[in-house]
C-alpha distance (Angstrom), angle and dihedral (degrees) to the residues before:
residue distance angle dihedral
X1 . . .
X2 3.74 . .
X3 3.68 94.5 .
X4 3.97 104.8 63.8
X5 3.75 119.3 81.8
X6 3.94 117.6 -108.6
X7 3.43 116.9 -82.6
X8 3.78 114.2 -116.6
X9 3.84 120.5 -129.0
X10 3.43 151.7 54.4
X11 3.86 123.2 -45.5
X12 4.30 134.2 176.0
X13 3.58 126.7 -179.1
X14 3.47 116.8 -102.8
X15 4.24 108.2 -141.8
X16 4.05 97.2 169.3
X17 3.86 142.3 7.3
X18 3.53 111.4 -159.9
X19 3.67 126.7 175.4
X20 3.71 90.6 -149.2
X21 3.57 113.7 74.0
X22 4.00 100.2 -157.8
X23 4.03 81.3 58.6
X24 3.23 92.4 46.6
X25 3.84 93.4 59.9
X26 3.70 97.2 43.7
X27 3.53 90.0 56.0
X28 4.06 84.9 50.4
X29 4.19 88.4 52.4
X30 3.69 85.7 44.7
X31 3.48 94.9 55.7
X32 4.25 94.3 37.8
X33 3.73 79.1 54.5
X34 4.04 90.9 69.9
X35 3.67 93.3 44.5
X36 3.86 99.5 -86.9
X37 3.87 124.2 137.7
X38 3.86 103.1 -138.7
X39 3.56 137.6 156.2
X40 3.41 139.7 -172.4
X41 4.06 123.4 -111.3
X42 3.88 130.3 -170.9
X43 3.58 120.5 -143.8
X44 3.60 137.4 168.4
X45 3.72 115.5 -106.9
X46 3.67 127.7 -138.2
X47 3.85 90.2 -101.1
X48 4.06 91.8 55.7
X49 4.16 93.3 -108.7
X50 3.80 111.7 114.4
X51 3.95 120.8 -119.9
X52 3.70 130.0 -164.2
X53 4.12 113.0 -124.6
X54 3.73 111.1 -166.4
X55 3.70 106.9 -146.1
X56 3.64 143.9 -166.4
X57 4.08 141.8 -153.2
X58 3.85 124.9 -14.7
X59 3.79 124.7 -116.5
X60 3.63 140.2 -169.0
X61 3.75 98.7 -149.4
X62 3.99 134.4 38.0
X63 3.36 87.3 -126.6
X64 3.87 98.2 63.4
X65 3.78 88.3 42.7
X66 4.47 95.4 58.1
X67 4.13 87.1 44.7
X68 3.87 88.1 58.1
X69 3.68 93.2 38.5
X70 3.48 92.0 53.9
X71 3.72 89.8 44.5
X72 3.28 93.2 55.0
X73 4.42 98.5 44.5
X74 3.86 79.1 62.7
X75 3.36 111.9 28.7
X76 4.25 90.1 43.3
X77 3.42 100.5 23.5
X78 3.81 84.3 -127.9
X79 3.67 131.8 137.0
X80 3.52 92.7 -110.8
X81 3.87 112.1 -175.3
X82 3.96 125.9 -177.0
X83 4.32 109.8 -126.7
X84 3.61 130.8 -171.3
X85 3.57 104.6 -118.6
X86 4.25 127.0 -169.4
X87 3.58 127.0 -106.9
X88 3.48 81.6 -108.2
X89 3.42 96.3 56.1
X90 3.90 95.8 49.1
X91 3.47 92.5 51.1
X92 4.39 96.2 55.2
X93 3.57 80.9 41.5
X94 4.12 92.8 54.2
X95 4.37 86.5 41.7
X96 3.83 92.8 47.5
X97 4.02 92.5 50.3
X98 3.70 89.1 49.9
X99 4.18 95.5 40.0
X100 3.99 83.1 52.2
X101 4.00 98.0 46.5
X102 3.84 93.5 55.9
């Protein structure tokens, strides 16, 4: 809603969660293929198994991350969702881009 501040932190776009990890990554290529930076993140799901979300982009405010997401649903025709992601996360995310552009 309009009224409430902007969250600060760091967001991604989630495309995919996959609870095979060699799917996981082929959707990743796939999508590196078109031009996208993704890359693949484990996480524990609320049931205790891991899944694999394929992810996209790193942003500094919640705001950036719905305009892409909603970029992507139409652009893609993907169910692009915006995640909080740890500093941790952004960072790998920020490394792998740069490991993948050389």
């Amino acid at each position: 809603t309009g009224s409430q501040p902007p969250r600060i932190g760091y967001y991604a776009i989630q495309l995919y969660s996959m609870s095979v990890q060699s799917n996981a990554e082929n959707a990743a290529a796939a999508w590196n293929r078109k031009g996208y930076k993704t890359y693949v993140h484990p996480e524990l799901a609320t049931d205790g198994t891991v899944v694999f979300a394929v992810r996209t982009g790193v942003y500094t405010s919640i705001r950036q991350a719905v305009a892409k997401a909603a970029v992507l649903r139409k652009r893609e025709r993907v169910d692009a969702i915006p995640v909080s992601i740890s500093l941790e996360e952004a960072g790998q995310s920020v490394t792998l881009k740069s490991a993948s552009a050389s």
